[in-house]
C-alpha positions as CSV (number, residue, x, y, z in Angstrom):
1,X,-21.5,29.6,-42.9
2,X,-19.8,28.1,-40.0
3,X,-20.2,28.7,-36.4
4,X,-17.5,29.1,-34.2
5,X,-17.9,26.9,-31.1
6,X,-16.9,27.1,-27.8
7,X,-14.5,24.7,-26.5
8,X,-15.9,22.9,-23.2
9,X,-13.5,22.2,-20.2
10,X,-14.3,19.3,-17.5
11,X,-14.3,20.4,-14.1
12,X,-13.0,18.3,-11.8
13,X,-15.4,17.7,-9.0
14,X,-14.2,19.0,-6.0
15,X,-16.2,18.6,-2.6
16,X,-15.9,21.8,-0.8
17,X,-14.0,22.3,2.2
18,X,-16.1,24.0,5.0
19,X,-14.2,26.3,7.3
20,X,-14.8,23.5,9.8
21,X,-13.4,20.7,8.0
22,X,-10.5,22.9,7.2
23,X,-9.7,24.3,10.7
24,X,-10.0,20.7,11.9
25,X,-7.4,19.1,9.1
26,X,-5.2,22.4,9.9
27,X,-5.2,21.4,13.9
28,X,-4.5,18.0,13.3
29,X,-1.4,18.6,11.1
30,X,-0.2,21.2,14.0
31,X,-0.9,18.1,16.5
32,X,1.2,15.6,14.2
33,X,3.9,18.1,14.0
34,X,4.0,19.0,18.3
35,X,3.6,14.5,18.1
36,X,7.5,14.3,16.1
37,X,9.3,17.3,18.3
38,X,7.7,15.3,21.5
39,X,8.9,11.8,19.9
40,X,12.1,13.5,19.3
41,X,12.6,14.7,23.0
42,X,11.7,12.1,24.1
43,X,14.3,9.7,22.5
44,X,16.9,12.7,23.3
45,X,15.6,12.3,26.8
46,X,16.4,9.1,26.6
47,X,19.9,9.2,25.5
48,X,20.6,11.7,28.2
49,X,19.2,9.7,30.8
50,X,21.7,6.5,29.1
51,X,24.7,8.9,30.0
52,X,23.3,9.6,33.8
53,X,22.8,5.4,34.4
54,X,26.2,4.6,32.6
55,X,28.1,7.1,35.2
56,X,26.5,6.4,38.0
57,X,26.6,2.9,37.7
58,X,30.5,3.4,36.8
59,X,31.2,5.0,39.9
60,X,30.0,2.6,41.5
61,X,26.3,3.8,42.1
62,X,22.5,2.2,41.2
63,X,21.1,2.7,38.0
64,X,17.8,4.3,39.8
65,X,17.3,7.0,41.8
66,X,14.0,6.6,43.2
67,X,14.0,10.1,45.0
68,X,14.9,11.6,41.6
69,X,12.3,9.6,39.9
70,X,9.8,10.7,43.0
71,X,10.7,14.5,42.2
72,X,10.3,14.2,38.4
73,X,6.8,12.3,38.8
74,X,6.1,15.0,41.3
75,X,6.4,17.9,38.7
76,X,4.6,16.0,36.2
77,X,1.3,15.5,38.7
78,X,1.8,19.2,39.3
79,X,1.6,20.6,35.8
80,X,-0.8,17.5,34.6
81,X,-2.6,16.6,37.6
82,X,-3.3,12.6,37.9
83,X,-2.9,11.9,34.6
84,X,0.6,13.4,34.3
85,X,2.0,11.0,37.1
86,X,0.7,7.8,34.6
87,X,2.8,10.2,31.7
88,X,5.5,10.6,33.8
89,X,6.3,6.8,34.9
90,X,5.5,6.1,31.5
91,X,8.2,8.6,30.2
92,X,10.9,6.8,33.1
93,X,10.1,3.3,32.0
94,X,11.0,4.2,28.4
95,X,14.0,6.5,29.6
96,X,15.1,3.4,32.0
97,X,13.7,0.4,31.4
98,X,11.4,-1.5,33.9
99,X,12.7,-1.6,37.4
């Protein structure tokens, strides 16, 4: 008489995911996702700040405005503290180029 047997399955070894591991590889995929829309308002930033050099230096103005620049790295150092004037110059060089 034959016996019926019981076909076997492989499991794949998986290594667990603790709730740690998983809230850690969930913020970091929110913090890549805020990195491309800040890369992508940055560059927009950029092209806007093109249009603002090319007309002023149309009509006959500079390319800089330093007391512009001074307000801008002004809001930054209020809303970042120190750190947020190094962002902010750091934003205007890519926006303008190096003085």
């Amino acid at each position: 008489m034959a016996t019926a047997t019981t076909p076997t399955t492989t499991a794949t070894p998986t290594t667990p995911t603790t709730g740690a591991e998983q809230t850690i590889a969930d913020a970091r995929e929110r913090i890549d996702a805020l990195d491309d829309r800040i890369i992508g308002l940055i560059q927009e930033r950029t092209a806007v700040s093109t249009v603002v050099q090319e007309t002023r230096i149309a009509s006959g103005g500079r390319r800089v405005h330093l007391s512009r620049e001074m307000e801008i790295l002004g809001r930054y150092r209020e809303a970042l503290g120190k750190p947020g004037t190094a962002l902010a110059m750091t934003l205007l060089e890519l926006c303008r180029g190096r003085i």
